[in-house]
C-alpha positions in Angstrom: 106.6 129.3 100.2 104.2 126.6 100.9 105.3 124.1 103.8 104.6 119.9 103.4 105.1 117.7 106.0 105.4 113.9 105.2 105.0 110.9 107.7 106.5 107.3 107.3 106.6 105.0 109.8 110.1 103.6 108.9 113.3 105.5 109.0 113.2 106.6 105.5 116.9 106.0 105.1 116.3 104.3 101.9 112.9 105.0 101.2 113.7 105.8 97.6 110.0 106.9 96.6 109.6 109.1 99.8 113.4 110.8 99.5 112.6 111.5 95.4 109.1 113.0 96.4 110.9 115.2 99.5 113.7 116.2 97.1 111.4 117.3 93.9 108.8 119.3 96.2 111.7 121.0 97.3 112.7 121.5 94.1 109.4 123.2 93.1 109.9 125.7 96.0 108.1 123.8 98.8 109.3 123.5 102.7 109.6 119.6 103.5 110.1 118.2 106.5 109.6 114.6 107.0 108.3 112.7 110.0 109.5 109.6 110.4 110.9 106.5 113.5 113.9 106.5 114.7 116.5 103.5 112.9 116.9 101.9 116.0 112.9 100.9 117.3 114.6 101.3 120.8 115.7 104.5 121.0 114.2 107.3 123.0 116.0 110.1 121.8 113.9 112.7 118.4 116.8 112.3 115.7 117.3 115.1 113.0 119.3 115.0 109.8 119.0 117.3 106.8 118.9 116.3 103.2 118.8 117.6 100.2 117.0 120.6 101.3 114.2 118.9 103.6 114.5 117.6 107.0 113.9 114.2 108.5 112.7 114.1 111.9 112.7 110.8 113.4 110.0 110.8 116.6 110.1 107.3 119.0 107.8 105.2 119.1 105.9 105.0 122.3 107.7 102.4 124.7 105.5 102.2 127.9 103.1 99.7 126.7 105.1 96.7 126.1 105.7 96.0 129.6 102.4 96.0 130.7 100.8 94.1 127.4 103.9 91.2 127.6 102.8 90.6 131.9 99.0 90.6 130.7 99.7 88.0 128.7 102.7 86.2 130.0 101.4 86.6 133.8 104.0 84.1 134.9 107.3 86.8 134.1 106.3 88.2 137.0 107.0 85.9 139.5 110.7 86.9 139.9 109.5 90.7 140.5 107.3 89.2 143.1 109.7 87.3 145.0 111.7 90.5 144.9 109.4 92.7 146.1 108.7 90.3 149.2 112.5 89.2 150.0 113.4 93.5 150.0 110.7 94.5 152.1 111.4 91.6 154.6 115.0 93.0 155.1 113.2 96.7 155.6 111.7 96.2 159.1 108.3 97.3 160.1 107.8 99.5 157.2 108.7 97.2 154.8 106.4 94.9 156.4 104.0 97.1 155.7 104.5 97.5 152.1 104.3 94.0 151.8 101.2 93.8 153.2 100.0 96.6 150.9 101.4 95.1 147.7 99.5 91.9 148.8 96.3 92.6 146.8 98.2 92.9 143.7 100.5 90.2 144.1 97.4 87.4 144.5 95.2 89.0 141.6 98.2 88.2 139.5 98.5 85.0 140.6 94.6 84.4 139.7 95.2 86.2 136.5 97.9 83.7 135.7 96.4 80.8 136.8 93.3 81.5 134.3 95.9 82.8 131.7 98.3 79.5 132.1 95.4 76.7 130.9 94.4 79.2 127.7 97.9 79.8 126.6 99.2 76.1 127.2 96.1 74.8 125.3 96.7 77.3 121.9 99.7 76.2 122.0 99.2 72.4 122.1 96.2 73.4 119.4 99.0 74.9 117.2 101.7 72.7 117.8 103.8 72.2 114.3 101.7 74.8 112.4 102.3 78.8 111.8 99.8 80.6 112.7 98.6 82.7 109.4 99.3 86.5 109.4 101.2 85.8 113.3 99.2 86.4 116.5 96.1 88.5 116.1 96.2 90.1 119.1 100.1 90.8 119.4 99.8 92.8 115.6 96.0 94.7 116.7 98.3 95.7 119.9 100.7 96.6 118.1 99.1 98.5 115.6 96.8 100.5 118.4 99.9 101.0 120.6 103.2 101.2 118.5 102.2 102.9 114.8 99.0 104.6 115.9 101.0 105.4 119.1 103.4 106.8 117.2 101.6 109.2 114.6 99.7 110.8 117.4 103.2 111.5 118.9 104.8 112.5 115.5 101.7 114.7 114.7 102.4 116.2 117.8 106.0 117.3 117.3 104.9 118.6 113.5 105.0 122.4 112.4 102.7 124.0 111.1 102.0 123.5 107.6 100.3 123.6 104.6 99.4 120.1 103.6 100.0 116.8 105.6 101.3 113.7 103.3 100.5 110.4 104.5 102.5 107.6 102.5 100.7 104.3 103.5 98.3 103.3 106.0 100.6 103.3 108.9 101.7 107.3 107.6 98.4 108.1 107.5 97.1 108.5 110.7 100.0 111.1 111.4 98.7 113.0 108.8 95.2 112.9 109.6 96.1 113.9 113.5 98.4 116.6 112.3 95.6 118.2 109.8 93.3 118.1 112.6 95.1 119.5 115.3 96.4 122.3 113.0 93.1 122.8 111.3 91.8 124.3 114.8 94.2 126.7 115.6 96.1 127.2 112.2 96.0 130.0 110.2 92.5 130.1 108.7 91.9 127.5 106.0 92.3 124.1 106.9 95.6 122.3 105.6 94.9 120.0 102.8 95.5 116.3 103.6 97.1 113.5 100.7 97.3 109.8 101.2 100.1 108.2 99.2 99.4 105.0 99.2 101.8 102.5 97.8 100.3 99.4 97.9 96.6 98.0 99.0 97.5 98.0 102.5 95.0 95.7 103.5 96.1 92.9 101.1 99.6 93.4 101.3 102.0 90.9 103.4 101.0 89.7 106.5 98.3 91.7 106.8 96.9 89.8 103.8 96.9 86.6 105.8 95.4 88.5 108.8 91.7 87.2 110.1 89.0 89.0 107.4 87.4 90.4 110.5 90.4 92.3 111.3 91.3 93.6 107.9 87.4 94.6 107.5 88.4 96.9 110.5 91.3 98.0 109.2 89.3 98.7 105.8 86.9 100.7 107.4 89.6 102.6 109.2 91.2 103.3 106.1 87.7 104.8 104.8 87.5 107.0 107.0 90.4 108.6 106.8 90.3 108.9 103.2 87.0 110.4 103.6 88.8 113.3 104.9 91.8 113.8 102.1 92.2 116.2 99.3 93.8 113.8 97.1 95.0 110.0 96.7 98.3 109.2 95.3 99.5 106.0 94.4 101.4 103.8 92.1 100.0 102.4 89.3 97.1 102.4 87.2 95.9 98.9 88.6 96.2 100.0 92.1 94.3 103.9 91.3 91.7 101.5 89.7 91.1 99.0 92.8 92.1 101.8 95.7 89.6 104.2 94.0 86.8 101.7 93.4 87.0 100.6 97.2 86.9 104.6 98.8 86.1 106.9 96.4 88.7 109.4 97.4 88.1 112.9 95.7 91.1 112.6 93.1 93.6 110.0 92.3 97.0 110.3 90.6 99.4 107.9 90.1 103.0 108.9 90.6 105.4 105.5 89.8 108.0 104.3 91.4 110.7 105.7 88.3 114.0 106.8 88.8 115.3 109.9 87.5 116.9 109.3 84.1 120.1 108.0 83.9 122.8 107.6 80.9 125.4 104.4 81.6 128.5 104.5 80.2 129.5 102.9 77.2 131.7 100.3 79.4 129.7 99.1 82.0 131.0 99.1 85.7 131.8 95.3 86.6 130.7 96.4 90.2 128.9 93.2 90.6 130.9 91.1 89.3 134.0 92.4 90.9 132.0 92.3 94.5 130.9 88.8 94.0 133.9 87.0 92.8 132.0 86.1 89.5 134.0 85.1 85.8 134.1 87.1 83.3 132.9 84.8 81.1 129.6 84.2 83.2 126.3 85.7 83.3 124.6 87.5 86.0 121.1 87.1 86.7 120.2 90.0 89.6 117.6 90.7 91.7 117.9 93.6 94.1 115.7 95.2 96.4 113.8 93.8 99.7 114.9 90.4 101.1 111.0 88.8 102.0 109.1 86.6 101.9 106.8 86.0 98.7 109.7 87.9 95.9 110.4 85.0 94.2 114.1 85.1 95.7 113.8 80.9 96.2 112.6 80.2 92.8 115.3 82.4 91.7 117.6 80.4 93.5 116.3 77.5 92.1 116.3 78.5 88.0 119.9 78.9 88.1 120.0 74.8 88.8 117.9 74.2 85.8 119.3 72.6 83.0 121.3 75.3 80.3 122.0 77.2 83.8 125.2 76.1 84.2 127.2 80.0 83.4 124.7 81.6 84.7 125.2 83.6 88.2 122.3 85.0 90.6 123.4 87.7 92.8 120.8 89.2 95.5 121.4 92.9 96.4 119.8 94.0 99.1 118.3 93.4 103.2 115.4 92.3 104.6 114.3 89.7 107.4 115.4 86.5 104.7 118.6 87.4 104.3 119.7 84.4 106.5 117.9 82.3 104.4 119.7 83.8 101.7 123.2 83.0 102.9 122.3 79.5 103.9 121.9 78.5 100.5 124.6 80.6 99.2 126.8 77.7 101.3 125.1 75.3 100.4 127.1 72.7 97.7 124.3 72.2 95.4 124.6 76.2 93.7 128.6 75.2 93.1 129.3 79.2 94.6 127.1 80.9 91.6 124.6 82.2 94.4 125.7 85.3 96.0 124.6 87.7 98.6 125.5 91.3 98.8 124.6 94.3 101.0 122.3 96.9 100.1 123.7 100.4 98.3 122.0 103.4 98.7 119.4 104.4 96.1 121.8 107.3 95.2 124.9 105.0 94.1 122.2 101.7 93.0 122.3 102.2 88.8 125.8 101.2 88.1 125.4 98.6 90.1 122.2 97.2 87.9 123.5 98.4 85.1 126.0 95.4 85.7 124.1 93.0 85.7 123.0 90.9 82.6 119.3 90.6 83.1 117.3 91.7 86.2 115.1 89.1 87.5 111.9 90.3 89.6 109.8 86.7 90.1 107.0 88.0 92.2 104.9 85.2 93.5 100.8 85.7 93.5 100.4 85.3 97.1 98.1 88.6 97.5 96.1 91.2 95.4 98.4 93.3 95.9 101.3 91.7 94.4 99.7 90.9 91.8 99.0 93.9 90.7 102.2 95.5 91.5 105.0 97.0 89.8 108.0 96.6 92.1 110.7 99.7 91.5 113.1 97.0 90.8 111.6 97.1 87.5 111.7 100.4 86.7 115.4 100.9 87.9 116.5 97.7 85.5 114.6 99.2 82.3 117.0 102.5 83.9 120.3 100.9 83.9 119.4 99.7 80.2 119.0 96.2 81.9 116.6 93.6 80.0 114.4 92.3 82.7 112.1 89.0 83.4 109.3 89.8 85.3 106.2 87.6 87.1 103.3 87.6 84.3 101.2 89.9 86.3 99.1 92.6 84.9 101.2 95.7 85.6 104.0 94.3 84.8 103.1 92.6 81.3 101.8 95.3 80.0 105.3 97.6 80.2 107.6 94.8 79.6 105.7 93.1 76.8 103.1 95.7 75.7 105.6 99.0 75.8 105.9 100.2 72.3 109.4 100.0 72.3 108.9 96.3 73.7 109.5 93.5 74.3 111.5 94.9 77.5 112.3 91.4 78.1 110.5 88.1 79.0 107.0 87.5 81.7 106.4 84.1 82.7 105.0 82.3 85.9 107.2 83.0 88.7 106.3 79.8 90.8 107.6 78.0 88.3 111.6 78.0 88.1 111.5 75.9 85.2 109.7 78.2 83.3 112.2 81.2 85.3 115.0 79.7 83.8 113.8 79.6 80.1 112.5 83.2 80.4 116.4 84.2 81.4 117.5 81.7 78.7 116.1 83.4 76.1 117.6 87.0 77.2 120.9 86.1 77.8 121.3 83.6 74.6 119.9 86.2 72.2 123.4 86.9 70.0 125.5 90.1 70.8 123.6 92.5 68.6 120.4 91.7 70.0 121.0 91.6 73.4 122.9 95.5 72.5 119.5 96.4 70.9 117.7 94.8 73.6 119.5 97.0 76.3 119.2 100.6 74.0 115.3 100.0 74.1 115.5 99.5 77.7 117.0 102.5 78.2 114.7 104.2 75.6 111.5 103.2 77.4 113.0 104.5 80.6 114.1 108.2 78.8 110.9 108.5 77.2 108.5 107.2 79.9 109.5 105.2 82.6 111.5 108.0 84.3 110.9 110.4 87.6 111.1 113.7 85.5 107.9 112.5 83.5 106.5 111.0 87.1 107.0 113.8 89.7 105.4 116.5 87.3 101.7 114.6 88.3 103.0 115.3 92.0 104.3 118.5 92.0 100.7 119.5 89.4 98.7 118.0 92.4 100.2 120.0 94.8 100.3 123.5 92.9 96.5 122.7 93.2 96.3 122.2 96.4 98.9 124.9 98.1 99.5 127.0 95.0 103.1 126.3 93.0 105.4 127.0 96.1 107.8 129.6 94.8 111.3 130.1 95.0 112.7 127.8 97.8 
C-alpha cells in the first residue's frame, strides 16, 4: 500500500477538490494523509481529524516573526516597552540600575532607527493618501510569503511521514512538498519519492498576486520553475490552464483533473431549501450564485442585474463566505433591491447539491480582471450543470466552450459579465423559456454532468497518474 501525503496551506475544511482527491486515492488503496494550517491562523497547537479514510494534520504556522517584522517597521510601538523597561528597573535598586544601563545601547539604536523610519513612512503615506495601493504592500506580502507559507511548509514537511509521493496543490502547497521529497529522498527507503504539483490556478496571475509589482511575480515565476523542474507530474484544471502552465515550465507530464462533482440524481421534486432559507415566494425566481465571497466574481453585477428592467420576480441569493460578505449584507439592507437580495452561509460540499439544485439558474459572472480568470472554470459551474441547474456564465474561453459548445448544449447562456444589462438578459432568457423547455433545459444539464462533467470520469486521470508513479496502491 503506497502512502501520499498532500499539503494545503488553508485548513482544507471545505477544500472540495483536495477532500475528493484524498477520498478517491484512498479509494484506490492509497494511505493519505493531508498536511494542512490550523482554522484558527493563531493557534499553536498540531490539530488531527480523520476523514473518510485519510488524515488531516493541521501544522501552525510559524508565529515568532511578526513581532520583530511589525517593530522594524513600526519602530515607534516600542516606546511603551521602553518606558517599561526603565520605570521597572528604577524600582530594582543597583542591579536594576545596572540593567538599565545595559539595555541603553538598544534603547537609543531604536530611537535612531525610528527617527529614520518616521520621515519614510509619514512621506508614503502622504504620497498615497486616497489611493489603494495595487496588490497591498510589497514588502508586508514578500514577508509574509518568506516567513508565514514558506515558514510553514518547511515546518509541515518536517512533521510529514514517510511516503511515497509528496502532492503539492498550488504554489503555496508546493514548497511543502518539495521540502518533504527532499528530506525524505536522503534517508528514505532507496528510490526517491515522486513529487506532483496540483496546481489550480496560474498562481502568479491569480488575485492579488496579479496586481503585485512584475518584479516580484518574475520572482515568484522563477521560484515556481524551479520547483517544477523537480516534479514527476503537473496536475491542473483545465485544458486552457495545462496549455498556458505547460508552455511557461515545461513540467515532464500534464493532466488535467476538473473540478466535477461526483454524479448526482435530484429528485423528481426539488428541495425548496433555498427558498425556504431565504424567505423567497413561490411564485419567484431564483438566480444563485454560491461559492467564494471576493472580490472580482461578479457578485456586484449580479446584484445589480436583478434591478434591470423584466427583473422585477426575480431573486439573487449568494451562498457562501469569503472577505466581502459585509459588502454583501450591506446591500442586502439596502431599499433599492426591495428584500430580493439574500445572503446565506456556506454548506458543506457534502450537503451543497440540493441546495443548487433549488435554484432556478446558477449565475457565475466572472469578471476579466486576470489571466487567470479568464481562463478559468470555477467549480460553481460544474456543480450547477450537477444539480440539473441551467447556468449563465462570463463569455470566457473555458467556460463557452462547455456551456455553449457541449454537444448536449446550449447548457445555458455566456455573455459579458461587466455588463449587468447584458447579465440580466442572459438570465431573462433561461428563466422565460416556457415550462417544457426550461424541463428539457435542466435534463441536458444533468446529462452533460452524467456523461462528462462528473468526478468518476475526472479522478480516473488521477488515480492513472499515480498508478504510474507508485504502482495501483492495493487494497486499502
Amino acid at each position: 500500500m503506497s502512502r501520499i501525503v498532500m499539503f494545503v496551506f488553508n485548513d482544507c475544511t471545505n477544500d472540495a477538490r483536495v477532500l475528493r482527491e484524498a477520498a478517491s486515492l484512498v479509494e484506490a488503496g492509497h494511505r493519505v494523509t493531508i498536511m494542512a494550517r490550523p482554522r484558527d491562523v493563531a493557534s499553536t497547537a498540531v490539530e488531527r481529524e480523520r476523514r473518510d479514510g485519510f488524515e488531516i494534520v493541521r501544522i501552525p504556522l510559524p508565529q515568532g516573526w511578526k513581532r520583530w517584522y511589525v517593530l522594524a517597521r513600526y519602530p515607534w510601538r516600542a516606546r511603551g516597552w521602553i518606558r517599561f523597561r526603565y520605570a521597572y528597573d528604577a524600582k530594582r535598586g543597583p542591579k536594576g540600575w545596572a540593567e538599565a544601563v545595559a539595555v541603553t545601547p538598544v534603547a537609543l539604536a531604536w530611537i535612531g532607527w525610528m527617527l529614520v523610519r518616521a520621515p519614510f513612512y509619514l512621506g508614503f503615506r502622504w504620497l498615497r493618501r486616497g489611493r489603494t495601493q495595487a496588490g497591498g504592500d510589497t514588502l508586508d506580502w514578500l514577508t509574509r510569503w518568506r516567513f508565514s507559507i514558506v515558514g510553514w511548509a518547511r515546518a509541515a514537511a518536517a512533521a510529514a511521514p514517510e511516503a511515497d509521493a509528496y502532492h503539492g496543490h498550488d504554489l503555496s502547497g508546493l514548497p511543502g512538498a518539495v521540502a518533504a521529497a527532499e528530506r525524505h529522498g536522503r534517508t528514505g527507503r532507496g528510490s526517491r519519492p515522486a513529487l506532483v504539483y496540483d496546481s489550480h490556478e496560474i498562481y502568479v496571475e491569480s488575485g492579488r498576486i496579479a496586481r503585485l509589482p512584475r518584479w516580484v511575480r518574475a520572482i515568484l515565476a522563477r521560484q515556481e520553475q524551479a520547483w517544477v523542474d523537480r516534479v514527476d507530474a503537473l496536475v491542473t484544471v483545465n485544458q486552457s490552464l495545462a496549455e498556458d502552465l505547460g508552455a511557461r515550465y515545461h513540467p515532464p507530464r500534464v493532466v488535467v483533473v476538473r473540478n466535477c462533482p461526483a454524479r448526482w440524481d435530484p429528485p423528481d421534486a426539488r428541495d425548496q431549501l433555498l427558498r425556504h432559507a431565504a424567505g423567497i415566494p413561490g411564485d419567484a425566481r431564483i438566480a444563485l450564485y454560491h461559492g467564494g465571497f471576493s472580490a472580482h466574481r461578479g457578485m456586484e453585477e449580479l446584484a445589480e442585474a436583478i434591478l434591470q428592467p423584466g427583473m422585477d420576480r426575480v431573486h439573487a441569493v449568494f451562498l457562501g463566505y469569503g472577505s466581502e460578505r459585509a459588502s454583501l449584507d450591506r446591500r442586502a439592507a439596502d431599499s433599492r433591491y426591495g428584500g430580493r437580495l439574500h445572503v446565506l452561509d456556506a454548506v458543506r460540499p457534502h450537503e451543497l447539491p440540493p441546495w443548487v439544485a433549488s435554484a432556478d439558474v446558477g449565475a457565475m459572472p466572472i469578471q476579466r480582471s486576470t489571466l487567470n480568470h479568464y481562463l478559468s472554470t470555477p467549480n460553481k459551474l460544474f456543480e450547477c450543470l450537477a444539480a440539473g441547474v441551467p447556468v449563465v456564465a462570463s463569455d470566457f474561453p473555458e467556460m463557452h466552450r462547455i456551456v455553449m459548445d457541449d454537444p448536449d448544449g446550449p447548457l445555458g447562456a455566456v455573455c459579458d459579465p461587466a455588463d449587468p444589462a447584458a447579465l440580466a438578459r442572459a438570465i431573462r432568457s433561461i428563466l422565460e423559456l416556457p415550462a417544457d423547455r426550461m424541463a428539457d433545459l435542466r435534463r441536458r444539464c444533468l446529462r452533460a454532468a452524467h456523461e462528462r462533467y462528473n468526478w468518476e470520469t475526472e479522478v480516473a486521470r488521477l488515480t492513472g497518474l499515480y498508478a504510474d508513479l507508485v504502482g495501483d496502491g492495493g487494497p486499502p
